[in-house]
C-alpha positions as CSV (number, residue, x, y, z in Angstrom):
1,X,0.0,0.0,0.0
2,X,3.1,2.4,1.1
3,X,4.5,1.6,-2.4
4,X,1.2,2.7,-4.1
5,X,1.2,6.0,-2.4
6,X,4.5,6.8,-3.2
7,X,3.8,5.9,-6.7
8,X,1.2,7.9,-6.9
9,X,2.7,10.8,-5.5
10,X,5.7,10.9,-7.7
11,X,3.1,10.7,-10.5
12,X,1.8,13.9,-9.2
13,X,4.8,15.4,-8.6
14,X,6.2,14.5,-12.3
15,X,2.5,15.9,-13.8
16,X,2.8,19.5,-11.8
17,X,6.4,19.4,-13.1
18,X,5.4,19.1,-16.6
19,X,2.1,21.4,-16.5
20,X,4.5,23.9,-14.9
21,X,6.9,23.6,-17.8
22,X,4.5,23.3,-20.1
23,X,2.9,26.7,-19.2
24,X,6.5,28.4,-19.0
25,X,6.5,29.6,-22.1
26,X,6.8,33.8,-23.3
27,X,4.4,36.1,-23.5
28,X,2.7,37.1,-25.9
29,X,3.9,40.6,-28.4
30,X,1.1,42.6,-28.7
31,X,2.6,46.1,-28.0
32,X,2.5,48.5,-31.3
33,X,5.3,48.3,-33.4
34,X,7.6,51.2,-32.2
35,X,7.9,54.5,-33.9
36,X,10.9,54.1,-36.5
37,X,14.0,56.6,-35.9
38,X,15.6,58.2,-38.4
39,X,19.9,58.4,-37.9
40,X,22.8,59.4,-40.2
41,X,24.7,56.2,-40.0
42,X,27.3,58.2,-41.8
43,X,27.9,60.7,-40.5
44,X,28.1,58.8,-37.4
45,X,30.6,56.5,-38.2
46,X,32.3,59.4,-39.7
47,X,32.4,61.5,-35.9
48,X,33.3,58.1,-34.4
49,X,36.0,57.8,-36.5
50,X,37.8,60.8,-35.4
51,X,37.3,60.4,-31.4
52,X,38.9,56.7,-32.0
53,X,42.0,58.6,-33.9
54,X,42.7,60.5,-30.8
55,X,44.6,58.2,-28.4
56,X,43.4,58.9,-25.0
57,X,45.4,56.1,-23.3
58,X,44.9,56.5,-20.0
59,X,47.8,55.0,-17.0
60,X,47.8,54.3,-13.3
61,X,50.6,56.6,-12.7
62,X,48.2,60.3,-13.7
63,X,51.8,62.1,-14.5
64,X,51.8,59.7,-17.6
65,X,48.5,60.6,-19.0
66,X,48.7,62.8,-22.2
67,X,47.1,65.8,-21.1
68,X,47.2,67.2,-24.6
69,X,45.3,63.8,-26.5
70,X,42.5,64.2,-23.4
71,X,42.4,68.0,-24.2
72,X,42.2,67.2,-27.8
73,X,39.1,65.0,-27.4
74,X,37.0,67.6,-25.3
75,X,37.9,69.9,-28.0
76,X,36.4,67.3,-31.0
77,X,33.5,67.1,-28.6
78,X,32.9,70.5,-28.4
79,X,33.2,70.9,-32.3
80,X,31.3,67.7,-33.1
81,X,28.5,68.3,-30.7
82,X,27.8,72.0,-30.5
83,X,24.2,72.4,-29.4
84,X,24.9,69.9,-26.5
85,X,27.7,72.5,-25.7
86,X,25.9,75.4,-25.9
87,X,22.8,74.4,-24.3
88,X,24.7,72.6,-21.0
89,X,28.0,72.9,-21.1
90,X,29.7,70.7,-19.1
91,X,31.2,71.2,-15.7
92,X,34.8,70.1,-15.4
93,X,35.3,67.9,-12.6
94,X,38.8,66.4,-10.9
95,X,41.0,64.8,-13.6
96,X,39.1,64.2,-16.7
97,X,35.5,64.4,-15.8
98,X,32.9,65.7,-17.7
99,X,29.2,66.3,-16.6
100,X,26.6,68.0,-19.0
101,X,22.9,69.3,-17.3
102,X,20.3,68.4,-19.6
103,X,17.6,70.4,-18.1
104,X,13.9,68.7,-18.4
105,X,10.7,69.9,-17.5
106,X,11.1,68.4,-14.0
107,X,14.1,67.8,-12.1
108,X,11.9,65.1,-9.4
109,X,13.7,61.7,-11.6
110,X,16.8,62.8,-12.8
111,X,18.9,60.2,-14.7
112,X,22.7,59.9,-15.5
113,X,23.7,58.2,-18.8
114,X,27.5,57.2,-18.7
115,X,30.7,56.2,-21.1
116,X,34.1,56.7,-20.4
117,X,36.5,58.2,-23.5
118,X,39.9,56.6,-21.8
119,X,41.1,53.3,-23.4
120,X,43.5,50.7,-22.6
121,X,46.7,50.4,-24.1
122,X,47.6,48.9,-27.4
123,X,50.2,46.5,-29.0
124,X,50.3,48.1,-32.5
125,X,52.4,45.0,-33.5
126,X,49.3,42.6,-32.7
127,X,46.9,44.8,-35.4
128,X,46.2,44.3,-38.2
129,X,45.1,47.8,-39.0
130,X,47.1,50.9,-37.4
131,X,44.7,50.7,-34.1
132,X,44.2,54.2,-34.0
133,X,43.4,54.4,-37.9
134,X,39.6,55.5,-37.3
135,X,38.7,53.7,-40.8
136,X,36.1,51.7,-42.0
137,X,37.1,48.2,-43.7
138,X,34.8,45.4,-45.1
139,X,31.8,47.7,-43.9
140,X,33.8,48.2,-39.8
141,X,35.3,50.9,-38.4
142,X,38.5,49.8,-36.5
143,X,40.3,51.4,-33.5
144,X,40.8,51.2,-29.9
145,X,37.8,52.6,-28.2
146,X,35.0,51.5,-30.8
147,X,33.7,49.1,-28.5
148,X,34.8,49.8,-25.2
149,X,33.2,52.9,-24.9
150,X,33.8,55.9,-27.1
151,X,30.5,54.3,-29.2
152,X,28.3,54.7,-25.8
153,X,29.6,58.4,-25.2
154,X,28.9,59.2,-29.2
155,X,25.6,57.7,-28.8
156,X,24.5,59.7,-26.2
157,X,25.9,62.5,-27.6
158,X,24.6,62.0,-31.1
159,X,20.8,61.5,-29.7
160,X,21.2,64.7,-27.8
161,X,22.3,66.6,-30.7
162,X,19.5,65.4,-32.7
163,X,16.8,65.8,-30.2
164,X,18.0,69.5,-29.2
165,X,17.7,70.6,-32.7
166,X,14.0,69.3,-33.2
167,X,13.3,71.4,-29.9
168,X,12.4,68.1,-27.6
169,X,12.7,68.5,-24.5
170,X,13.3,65.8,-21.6
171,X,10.8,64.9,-19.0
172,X,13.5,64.8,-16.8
173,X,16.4,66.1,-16.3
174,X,19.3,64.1,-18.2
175,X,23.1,64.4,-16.7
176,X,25.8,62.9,-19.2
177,X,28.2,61.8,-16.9
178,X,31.8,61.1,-19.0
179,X,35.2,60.2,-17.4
180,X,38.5,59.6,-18.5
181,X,40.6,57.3,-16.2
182,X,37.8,54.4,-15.9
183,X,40.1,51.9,-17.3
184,X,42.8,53.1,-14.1
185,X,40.0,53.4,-11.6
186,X,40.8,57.0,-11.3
187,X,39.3,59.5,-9.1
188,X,36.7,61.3,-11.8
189,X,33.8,59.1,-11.5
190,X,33.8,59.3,-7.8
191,X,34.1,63.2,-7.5
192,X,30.8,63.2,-10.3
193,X,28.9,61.2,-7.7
194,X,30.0,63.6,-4.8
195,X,29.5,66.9,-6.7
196,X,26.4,65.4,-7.2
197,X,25.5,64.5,-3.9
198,X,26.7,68.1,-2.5
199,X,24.0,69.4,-4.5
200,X,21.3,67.0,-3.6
201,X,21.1,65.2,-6.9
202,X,19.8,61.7,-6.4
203,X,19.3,59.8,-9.3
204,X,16.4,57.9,-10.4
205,X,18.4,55.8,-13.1
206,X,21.7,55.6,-14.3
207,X,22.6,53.9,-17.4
208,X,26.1,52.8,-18.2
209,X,28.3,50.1,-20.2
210,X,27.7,46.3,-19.2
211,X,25.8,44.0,-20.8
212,X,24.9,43.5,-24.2
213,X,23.0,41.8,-27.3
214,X,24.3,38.7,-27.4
215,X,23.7,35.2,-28.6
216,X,25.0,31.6,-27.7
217,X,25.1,32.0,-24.1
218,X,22.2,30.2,-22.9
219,X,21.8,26.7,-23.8
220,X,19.0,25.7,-26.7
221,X,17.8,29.2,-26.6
222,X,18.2,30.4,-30.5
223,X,16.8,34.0,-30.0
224,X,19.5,36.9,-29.4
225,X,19.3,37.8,-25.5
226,X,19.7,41.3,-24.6
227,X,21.4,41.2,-20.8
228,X,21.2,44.5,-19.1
229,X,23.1,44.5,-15.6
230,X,21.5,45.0,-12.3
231,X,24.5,44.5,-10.3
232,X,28.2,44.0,-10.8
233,X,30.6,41.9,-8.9
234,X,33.2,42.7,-6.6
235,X,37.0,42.9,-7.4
236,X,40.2,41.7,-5.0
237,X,43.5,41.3,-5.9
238,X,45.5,39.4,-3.3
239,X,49.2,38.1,-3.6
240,X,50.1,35.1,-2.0
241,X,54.0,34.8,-0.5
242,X,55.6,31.5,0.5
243,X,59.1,32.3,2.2
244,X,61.9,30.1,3.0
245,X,65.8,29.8,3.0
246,X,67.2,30.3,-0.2
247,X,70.5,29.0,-1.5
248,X,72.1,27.5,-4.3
249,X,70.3,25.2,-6.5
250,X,72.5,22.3,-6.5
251,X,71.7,21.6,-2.8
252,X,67.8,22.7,-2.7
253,X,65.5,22.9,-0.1
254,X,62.3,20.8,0.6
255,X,59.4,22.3,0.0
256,X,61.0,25.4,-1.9
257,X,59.3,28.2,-1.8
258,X,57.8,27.8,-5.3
259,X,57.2,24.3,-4.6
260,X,55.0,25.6,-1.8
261,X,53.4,28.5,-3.4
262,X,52.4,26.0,-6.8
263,X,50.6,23.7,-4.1
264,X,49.1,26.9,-2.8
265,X,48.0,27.6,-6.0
266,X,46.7,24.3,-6.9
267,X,44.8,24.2,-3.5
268,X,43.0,26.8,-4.6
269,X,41.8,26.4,-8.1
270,X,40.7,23.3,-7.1
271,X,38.4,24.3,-4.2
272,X,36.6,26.9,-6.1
273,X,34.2,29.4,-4.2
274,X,30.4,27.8,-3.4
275,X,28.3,28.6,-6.2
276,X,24.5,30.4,-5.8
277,X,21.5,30.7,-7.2
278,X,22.2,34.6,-7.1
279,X,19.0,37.4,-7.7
280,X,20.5,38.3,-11.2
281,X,20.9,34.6,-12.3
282,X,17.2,33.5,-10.6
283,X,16.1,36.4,-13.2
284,X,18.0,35.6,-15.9
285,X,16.5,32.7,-16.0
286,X,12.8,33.1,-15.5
287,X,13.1,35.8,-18.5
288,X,15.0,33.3,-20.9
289,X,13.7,29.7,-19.1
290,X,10.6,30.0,-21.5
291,X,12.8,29.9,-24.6
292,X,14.4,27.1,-23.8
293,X,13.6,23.3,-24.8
294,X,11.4,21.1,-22.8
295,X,14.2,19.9,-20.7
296,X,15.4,23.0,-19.7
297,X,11.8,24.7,-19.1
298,X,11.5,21.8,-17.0
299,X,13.7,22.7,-14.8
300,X,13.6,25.9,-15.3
301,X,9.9,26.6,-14.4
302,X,10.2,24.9,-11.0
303,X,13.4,26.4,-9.4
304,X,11.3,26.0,-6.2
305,X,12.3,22.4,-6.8
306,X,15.7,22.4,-9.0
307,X,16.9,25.7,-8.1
308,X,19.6,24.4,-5.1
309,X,20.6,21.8,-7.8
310,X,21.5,24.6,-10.1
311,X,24.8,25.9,-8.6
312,X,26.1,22.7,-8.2
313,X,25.8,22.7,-12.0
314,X,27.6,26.2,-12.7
315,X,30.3,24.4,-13.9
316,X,28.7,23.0,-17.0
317,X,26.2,25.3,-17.5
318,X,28.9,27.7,-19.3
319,X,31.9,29.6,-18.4
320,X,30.1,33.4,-18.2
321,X,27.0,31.3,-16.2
322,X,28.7,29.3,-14.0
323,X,30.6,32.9,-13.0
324,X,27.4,34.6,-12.6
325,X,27.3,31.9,-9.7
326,X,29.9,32.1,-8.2
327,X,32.8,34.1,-6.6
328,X,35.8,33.5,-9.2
329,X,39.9,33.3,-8.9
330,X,42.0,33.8,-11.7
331,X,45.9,33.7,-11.1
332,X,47.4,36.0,-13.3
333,X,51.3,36.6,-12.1
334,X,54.1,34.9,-10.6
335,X,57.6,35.6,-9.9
336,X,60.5,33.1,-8.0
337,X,64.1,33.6,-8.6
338,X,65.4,36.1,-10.9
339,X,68.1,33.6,-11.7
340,X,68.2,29.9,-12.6
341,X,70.7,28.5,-10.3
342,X,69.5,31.0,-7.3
343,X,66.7,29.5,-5.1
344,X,64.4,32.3,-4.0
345,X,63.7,33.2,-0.5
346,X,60.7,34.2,-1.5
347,X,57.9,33.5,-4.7
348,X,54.9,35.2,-5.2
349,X,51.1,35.0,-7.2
350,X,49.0,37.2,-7.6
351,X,45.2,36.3,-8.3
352,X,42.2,38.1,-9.3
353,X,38.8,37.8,-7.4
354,X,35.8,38.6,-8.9
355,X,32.7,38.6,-6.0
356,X,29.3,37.5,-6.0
357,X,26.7,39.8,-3.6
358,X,27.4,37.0,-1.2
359,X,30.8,37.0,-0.3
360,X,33.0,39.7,1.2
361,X,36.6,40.6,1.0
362,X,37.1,39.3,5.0
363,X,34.9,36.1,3.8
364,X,36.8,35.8,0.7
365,X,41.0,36.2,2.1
366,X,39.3,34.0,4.3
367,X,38.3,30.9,2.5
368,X,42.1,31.4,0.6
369,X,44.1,30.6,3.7
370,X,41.5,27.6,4.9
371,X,42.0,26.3,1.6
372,X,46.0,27.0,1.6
373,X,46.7,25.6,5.5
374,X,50.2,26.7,5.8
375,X,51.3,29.5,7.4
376,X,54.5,29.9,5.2
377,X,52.8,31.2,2.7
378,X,50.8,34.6,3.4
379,X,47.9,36.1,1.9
380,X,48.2,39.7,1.3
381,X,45.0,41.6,0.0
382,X,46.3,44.7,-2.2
383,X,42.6,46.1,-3.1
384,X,39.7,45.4,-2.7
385,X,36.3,46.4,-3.5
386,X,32.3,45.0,-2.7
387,X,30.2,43.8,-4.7
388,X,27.6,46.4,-5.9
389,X,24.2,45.9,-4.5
390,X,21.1,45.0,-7.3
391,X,19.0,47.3,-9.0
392,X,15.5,46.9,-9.6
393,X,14.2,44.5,-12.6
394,X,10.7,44.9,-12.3
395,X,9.9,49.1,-11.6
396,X,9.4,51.8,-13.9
397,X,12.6,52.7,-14.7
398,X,13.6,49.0,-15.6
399,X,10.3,48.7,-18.2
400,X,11.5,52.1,-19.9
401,X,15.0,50.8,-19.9
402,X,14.0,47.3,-21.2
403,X,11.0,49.0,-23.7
404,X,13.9,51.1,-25.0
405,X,16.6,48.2,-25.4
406,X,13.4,45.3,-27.1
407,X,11.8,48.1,-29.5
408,X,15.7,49.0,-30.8
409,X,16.9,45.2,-30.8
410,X,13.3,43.8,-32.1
411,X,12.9,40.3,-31.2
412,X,15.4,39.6,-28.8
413,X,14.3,39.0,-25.4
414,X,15.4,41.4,-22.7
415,X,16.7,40.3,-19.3
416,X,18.9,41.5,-16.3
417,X,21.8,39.3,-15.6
418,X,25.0,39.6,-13.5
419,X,27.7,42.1,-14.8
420,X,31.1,40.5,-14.6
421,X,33.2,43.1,-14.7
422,X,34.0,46.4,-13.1
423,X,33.1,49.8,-14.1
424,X,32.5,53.1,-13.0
425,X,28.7,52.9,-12.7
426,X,29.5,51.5,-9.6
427,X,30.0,54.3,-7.6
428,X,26.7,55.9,-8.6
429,X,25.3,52.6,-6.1
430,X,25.8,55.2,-3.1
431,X,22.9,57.8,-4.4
432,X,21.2,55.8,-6.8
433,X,19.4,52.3,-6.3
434,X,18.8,51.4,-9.9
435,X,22.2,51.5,-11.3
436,X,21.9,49.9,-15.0
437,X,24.4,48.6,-17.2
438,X,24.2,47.9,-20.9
439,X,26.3,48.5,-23.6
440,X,23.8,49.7,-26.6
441,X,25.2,47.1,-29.1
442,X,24.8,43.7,-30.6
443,X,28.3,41.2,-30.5
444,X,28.8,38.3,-31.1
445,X,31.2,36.2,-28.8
446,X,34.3,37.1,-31.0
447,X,33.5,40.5,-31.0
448,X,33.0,40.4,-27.3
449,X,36.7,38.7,-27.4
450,X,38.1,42.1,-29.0
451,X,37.1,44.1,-26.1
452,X,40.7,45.2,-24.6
453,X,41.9,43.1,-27.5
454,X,44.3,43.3,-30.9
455,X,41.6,44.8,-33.8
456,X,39.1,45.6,-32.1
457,X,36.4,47.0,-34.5
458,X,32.6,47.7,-34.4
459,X,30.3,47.4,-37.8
460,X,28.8,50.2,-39.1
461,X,25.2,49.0,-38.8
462,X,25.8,49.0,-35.1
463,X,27.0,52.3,-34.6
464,X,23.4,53.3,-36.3
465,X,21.7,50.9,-33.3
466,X,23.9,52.2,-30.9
467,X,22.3,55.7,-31.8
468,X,18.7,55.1,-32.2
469,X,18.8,52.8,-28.8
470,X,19.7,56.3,-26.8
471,X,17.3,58.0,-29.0
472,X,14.7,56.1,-27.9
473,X,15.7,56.4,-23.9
474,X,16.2,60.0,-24.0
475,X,12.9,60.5,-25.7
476,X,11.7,57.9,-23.1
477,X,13.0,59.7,-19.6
């Protein structure tokens, strides 16, 4: 009789399973086909191309930035852009910032839309094209900056442009909020927030690079999925240290120090950090579950059942999934001995942590040195920074973002997700709680691979989307 019951129950179970799954499927379009907008792709790609010829590297040490390349981009701005100059002219702020006052016909919701014009530095031997050329080959513009994110701040700027010559005029207020040290984590970004903050400016939105249109990420889901950040990890660096006597090499020590310090090493990659089903992820996949097969909508449509299976998964759901999950470690520098025969005293490591909402840097240095067990070799955290906290993915200012993003990308489906990266939105977190992060384009996963990379390039056609995407949110706020 026992056995019947359970039978029958598992019966049940397995039929709300599949009626669940069976029901998880999207909804419906029937919103009105958004209003077309009309952009000179040309001349676009033409304006882009000379900011990308200017070569605003930017450097940790500030005595080594080029002043007169960073002056030489405000000045293209102020030539390219001259109604957004004239009608709020920006306010210069510490090193390289830049922050325009779009005034709108109520200042209760202001929002901040955000780039940063500083790019990394470049191996001109590694290109194929000059990388500061600014030209367009086989229908792309290449240069350093196309991508990551002098095409955000000429979007903005371009939409503005446009809009102020028609006469529009915000709902809102609009601040553009532009640095140039993002890539060094320099001091601009945070002195925007506090000028901000000294004048009682609190944001409703801010919108800055993260996420994009992407496709292949998810598995069995064919439709491109456009992943707008509601959060951003955390970032550590720590460098671990073994020490202990040195000497020559033909009489050597055991465990050396680098003997100890690859063990160290080794310990850690393979305990990894606990994986969760984190808010970002949990959303991700209620918006993109229903395009999944059966399998996965199976699963996917009763997380109150799989969902602590999930993390255990990370893994082999995918690399940028599983990291979404998890805090990550990545060791990315090592030095022993500077000389063959010498045995150091001392070897070092230094890995790069990458924080999910649930860990901290204490909780983090800690789970290194349980991991490690030998007091020989120390853990040294050189920076350190929290995890952001979430922004909203279900108010008003997430429907006008996501409204904005599905009527520009048509057809792809719009969800938050977990921003893996750094950037300076981050700061805005401590007077704004819906802190987006998008970048307004469509890449595939090699052209996400060129980010920070040799040729990194952008097609023409996107530089148009980019543009009618901010359109479309500064018509929108």
């Amino acid at each position: 009789m026992i056995g019947w019951l359970i039978l029958a129950a598992v019966l049940a179970l397995c039929a709300v399973l599949c009626i669940r799954a069976a029901r998880f499927k999207p909804e419906a379009g029937a919103g009105a086909a958004p209003t077309p907008v009309a952009v000179d792709t040309e001349g676009a790609a033409q304006r882009l191309a000379q900011l990308v010829r200017i070569p605003t590297v930017s450097n940790y040490d500030a005595e080594k930035f080029d002043e007169t390349q960073f002056e030489g981009f405000r000045e293209k701005l102020r030539e390219l852009y001259p109604r957004v100059h004239a009608m709020c002219p920006p306010v210069r702020i510490a090193h390289t910032g830049m922050l325009f006052h779009w005034k709108g016909k109520s200042s209760a919701a202001p929002v901040v839309l955000m780039a940063h014009y500083d790019v990394v530095p470049v191996d001109e031997a590694g290109w194929k094209h000059p990388p500061f050329c600014g030209e367009v080959f086989d229908g792309e513009l290449w240069g350093r900056g196309t991508l990551d994110t002098k095409i955000t701040l000429l979007g903005i700027l371009e939409a503005a442009e446009r809009l102020m010559s028609e006469g529009f005029v915000p709902r809102n207020d609009v601040y553009f909020s532009f640095s140039g040290d993002e890539e060094v984590s320099g001091p601009s970004a945070p002195a925007i927030v506090e000028y901000l903050k000294e004048r009682g400016v609190r944001p409703a939105m801010v919108v800055d690079e993260g996420g994009a249109v992407v496709d292949g990420v998810f598995p069995g889901v064919k439709q491109p999925i456009a992943v707008v950040g509601i959060g951003e990890k955390g970032f550590m660096n720590v460098e671990l240290t073994a020490r202990a006597a040195g000497g020559h090499a033909s009489t050597p020590a055991v465990p050396s120090t680098l003997g100890m310090l690859c063990r160290a090493v080794a310990d850690c990659e393979k305990h990894q950090f606990k994986a969760h089903l984190t808010a970002p992820v949990r959303a991700l996949f209620q918006n993109v579950g229903p395009y999944a097969p059966f399998g996965l909508r199976l699963v996917f449509a009763n997380l109150w059942l799989f969902g602590p299976l999930l993390p255990l998964l990370a893994g082999r759901l995918g690399g940028e999934l599983g990291a979404m999950m998890r805090t990550t470690m990545a060791f990315t520098t090592a030095q022993g001995s500077k000389q063959i025969n010498v045995l150091p005293t001392e070897a070092s490591a230094g890995v790069n942590l990458r924080l999910v909402n649930l860990d901290t840097p204490e909780s983090a240095a800690q789970h290194l040195k349980d991991v490690i067990r030998n007091d020989k070799v120390e853990v040294k955290v050189t920076y350190a920074q929290n995890a952001s906290p979430y922004a909203s993915a279900e108010d008003a200012n997430w429907e006008t973002l996501a409204k904005a993003v599905g009527d520009t990308w048509q057809g792809s489906i719009v969800s938050p997700y977990l921003m893996m990266a750094c950037s300076d939105s981050r700061h805005f977190s401590a007077i704004c709680r819906d802190v987006y992060k998008f970048s307004a384009m469509a890449l595939s996963k090699e052209q996400r691979g060129l980010i920070h990379n040799n040729d990194e390039r952008i097609p023409v056609r996107e530089i148009a989307k980019t543009v009618e995407f901010f359109t479309r949110l500064e018509q929108s706020i």
